[in-house]
C-alpha positions in Angstrom: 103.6 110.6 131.1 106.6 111.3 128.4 108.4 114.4 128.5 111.8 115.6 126.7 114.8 115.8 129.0 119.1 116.2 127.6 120.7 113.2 129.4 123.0 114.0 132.1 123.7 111.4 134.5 125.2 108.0 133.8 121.9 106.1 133.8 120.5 108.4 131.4 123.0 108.4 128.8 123.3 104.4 129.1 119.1 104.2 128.3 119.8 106.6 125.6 122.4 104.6 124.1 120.7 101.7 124.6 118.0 103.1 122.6 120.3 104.2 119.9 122.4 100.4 119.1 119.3 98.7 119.8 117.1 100.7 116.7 120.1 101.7 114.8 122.7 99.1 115.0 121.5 96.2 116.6 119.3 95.2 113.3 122.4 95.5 110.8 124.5 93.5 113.3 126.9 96.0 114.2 128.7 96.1 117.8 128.1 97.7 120.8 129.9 101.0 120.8 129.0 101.5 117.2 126.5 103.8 118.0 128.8 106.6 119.0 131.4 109.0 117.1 133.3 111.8 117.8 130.6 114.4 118.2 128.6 112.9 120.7 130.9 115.0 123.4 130.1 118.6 121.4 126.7 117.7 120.6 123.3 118.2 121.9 121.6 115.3 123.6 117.9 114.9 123.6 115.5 112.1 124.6 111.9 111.4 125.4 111.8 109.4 128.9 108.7 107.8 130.4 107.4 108.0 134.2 110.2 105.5 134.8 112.7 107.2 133.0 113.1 104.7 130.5 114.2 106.3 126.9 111.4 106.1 124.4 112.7 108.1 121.5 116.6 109.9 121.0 118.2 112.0 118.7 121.1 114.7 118.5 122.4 118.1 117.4 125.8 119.0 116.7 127.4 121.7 114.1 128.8 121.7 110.9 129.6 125.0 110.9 128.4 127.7 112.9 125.5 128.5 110.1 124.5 124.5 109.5 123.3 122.2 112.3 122.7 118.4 111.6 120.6 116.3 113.5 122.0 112.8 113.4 121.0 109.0 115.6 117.2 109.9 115.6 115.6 106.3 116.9 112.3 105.6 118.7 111.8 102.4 120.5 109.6 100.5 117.6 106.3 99.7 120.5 106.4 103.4 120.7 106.3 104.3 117.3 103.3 106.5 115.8 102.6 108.2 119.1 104.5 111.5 118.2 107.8 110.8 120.4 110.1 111.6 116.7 108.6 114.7 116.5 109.4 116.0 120.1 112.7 115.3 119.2 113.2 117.3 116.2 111.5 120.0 117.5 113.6 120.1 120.9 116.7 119.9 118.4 115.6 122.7 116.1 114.6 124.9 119.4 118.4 124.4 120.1 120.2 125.1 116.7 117.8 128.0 116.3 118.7 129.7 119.6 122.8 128.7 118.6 122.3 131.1 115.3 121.8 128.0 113.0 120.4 129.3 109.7 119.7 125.6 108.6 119.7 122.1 109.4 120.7 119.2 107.3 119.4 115.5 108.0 120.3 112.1 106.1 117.6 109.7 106.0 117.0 106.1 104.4 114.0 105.7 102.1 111.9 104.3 105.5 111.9 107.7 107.7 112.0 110.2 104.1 108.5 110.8 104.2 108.5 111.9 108.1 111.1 113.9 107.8 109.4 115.6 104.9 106.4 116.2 107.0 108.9 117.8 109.1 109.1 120.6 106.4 112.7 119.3 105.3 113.7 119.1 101.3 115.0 116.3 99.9 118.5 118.2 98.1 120.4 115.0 97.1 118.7 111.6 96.5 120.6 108.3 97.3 120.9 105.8 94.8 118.5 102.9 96.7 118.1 100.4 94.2 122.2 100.0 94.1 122.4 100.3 97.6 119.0 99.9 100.0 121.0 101.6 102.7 122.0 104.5 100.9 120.9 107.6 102.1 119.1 110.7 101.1 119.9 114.0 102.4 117.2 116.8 103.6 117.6 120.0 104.3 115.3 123.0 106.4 116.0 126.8 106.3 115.3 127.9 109.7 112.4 130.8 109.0 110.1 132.1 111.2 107.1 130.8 108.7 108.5 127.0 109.6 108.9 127.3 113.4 105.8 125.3 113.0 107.0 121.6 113.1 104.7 119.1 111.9 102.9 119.9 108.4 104.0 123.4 108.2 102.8 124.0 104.7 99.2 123.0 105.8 99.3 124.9 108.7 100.0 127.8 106.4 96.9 127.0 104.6 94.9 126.9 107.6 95.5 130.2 108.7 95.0 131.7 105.2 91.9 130.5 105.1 91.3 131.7 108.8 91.8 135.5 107.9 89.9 135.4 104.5 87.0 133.4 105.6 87.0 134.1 109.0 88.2 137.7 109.4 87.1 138.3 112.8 89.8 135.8 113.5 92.3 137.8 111.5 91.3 141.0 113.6 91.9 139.3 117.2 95.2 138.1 115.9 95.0 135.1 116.2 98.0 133.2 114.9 98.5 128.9 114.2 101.9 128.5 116.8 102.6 125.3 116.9 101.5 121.9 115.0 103.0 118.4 116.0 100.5 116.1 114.6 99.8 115.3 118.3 99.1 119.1 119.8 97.8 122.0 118.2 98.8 125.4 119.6 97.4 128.7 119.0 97.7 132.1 120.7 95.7 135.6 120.3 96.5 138.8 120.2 95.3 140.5 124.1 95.4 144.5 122.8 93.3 143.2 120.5 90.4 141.1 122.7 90.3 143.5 126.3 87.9 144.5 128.2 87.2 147.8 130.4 88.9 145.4 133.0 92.1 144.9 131.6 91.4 141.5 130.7 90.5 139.1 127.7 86.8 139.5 126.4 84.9 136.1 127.2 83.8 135.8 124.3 87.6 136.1 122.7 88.6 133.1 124.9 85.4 131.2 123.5 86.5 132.5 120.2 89.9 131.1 120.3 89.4 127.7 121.9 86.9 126.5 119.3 89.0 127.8 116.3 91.8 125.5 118.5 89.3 122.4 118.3 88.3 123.0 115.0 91.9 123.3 113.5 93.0 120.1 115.0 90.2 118.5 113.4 90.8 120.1 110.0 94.4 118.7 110.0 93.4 115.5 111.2 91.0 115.2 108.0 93.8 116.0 105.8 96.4 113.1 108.1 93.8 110.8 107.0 93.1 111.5 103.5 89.5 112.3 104.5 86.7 115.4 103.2 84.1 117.1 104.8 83.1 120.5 106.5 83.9 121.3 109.7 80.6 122.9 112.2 80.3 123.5 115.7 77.7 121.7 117.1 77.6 122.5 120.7 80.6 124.0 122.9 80.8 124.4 126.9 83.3 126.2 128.3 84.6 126.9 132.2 86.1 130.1 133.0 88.3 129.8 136.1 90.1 133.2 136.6 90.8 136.4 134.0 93.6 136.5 131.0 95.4 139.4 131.4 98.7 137.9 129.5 99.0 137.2 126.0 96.6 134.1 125.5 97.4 131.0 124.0 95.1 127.5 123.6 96.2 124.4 123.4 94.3 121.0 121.6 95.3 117.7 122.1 94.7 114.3 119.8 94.4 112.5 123.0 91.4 114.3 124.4 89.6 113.5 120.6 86.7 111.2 121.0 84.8 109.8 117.9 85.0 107.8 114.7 85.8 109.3 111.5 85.5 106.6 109.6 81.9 107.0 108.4 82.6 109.7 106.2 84.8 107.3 103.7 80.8 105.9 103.2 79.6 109.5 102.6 78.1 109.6 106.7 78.7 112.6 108.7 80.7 112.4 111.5 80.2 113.3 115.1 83.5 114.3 117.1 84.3 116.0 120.7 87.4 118.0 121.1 88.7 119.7 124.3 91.3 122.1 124.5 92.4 125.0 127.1 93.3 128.6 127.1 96.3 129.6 128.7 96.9 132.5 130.5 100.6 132.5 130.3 101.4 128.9 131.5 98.8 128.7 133.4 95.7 127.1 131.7 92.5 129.6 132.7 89.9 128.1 130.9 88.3 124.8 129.5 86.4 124.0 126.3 84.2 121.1 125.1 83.4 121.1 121.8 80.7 118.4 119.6 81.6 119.1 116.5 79.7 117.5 113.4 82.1 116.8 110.0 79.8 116.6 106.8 80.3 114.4 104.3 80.8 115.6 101.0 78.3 114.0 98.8 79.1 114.3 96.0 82.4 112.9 96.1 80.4 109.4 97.3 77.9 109.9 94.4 80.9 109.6 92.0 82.1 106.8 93.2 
């Protein structure tokens, strides 16, 4: 169980420094106390902590200006790495400078983290000279918009919901909207004026609507993480309705909860995959959907080879 918390107590801030000499110092040989400056008492602390509140990943906010935030000491523990921890942390950190009045956000990066940072949906506005200096560092940069409160892969998410409304336009008509993308969770919500019933409530058939398109997404985005092609069909879905939505709805998929192996469409095989996600009435998940979902190969990409 990993969860974001902003350090407070004495044991917190010594895991989370801890965290930060040992990934970001330690290696070059610099001392302890190295790993701090001046703005760590007006900036914003954030960490990812597991069940035993050990830190796992760290970074922190503070302000140029009061228009430019800069996120600074990001450092996930290296056995933790590639489970999604870095991306918590920017997005806790951009939830903050946003709701400060921050119109962007500036990071510097060395050529090993550039290309997550650029998944990210930051620009690179001044490259570092890193054949002179393999330490040098590049320096990014996001406008804060409403298009890229979308994390992880904003661009494709932007895609995906194109595609949603001109393909699918039913989906365009219960409003439903691509929230959130981490690379781990997929988050979308609906549009309730748009899906009720005589009751006051979400149409059934709305939630079933919305928690498939949640599978299917995830699955879409995973194709394009790994490089992979093939169309996306439900199979077979089950879902469990456990009390009405009467809130705005929103559904949730997780990578975790994906079972199956893509890896037979790189030998033009289809692919069998089950996705789960839930539909949340508020914060309160309502319902529960299975989905087996079939990915087809595309031929003719393996007959060219």
């Amino acid at each position: 169980m990993y969860r974001v918390i902003a350090p407070e107590t004495p044991d917190q801030f010594e895991t989370y420094y801890d965290l930060r000499w040992r990934v970001l110092r330690e290696p070059f040989q610099r001392p302890r106390g190295s790993e701090q400056d001046e703005y760590d008492q007006v900036g914003y602390h954030r960490m990812v902590v597991n069940s035993a509140g050990k830190a796992v990943a760290v970074g922190r906010l503070h302000f140029n200006s009061p228009d430019e935030g800069q996120i600074r000491f990001m450092a996930s523990a290296p056995e933790h790495r590639g489970e999604g921890h870095g991306v918590a942390i920017v997005y806790a950190l951009e939830q903050l400078a946003r709701a400060e009045g921050a119109k962007h956000i500036v990071i510097n990066s060395r050529d090993n983290t550039l290309g997550f940072y650029i998944k990210c949906g930051y620009d690179v506005v001044e490259e570092a000279d890193t054949v002179k200096n393999p330490q040098a560092e590049h320096q990014l940069r996001k406008t804060l918009t409403e298009f890229n409160r979308i994390i992880y892969r904003p661009d494709w998410c932007t895609e995906l919901q194109k595609t949603w409304h001109e393909e699918i336009p039913i989906s365009d008509t219960m409003g439903i909207r691509i929230t959130q993308y981490t690379g781990r969770e997929f988050e979308t919500s609906a549009t309730l004026s748009r899906n009720i019933n005589v009751h006051g409530t979400m149409f059934a058939g709305s939630i079933y609507s919305l928690a498939t398109l949640t599978c299917w997404g995830l699955l879409h985005l995973q194709l394009r993480e790994r490089q992979l092609q093939g169309a996306v069909v439900l199979a077979d879905g089950q879902i469990h309705y456990h009390k009405p939505i009467s809130r705005e709805p929103r559904a949730l998929a997780r990578l975790s909860a994906m079972t199956g192996d893509l890896s037979s469409l790189e030998v033009g095989k289809n692919a069998r995959m089950t996705l789960k996600s839930q539909v949340f009435d508020g914060d309160k998940p309502v319902a529960e959907f299975t989905g087996q979902f079939v990915v087809i190969a595309d031929k003719k990409d393996e007959k060219s080879k």
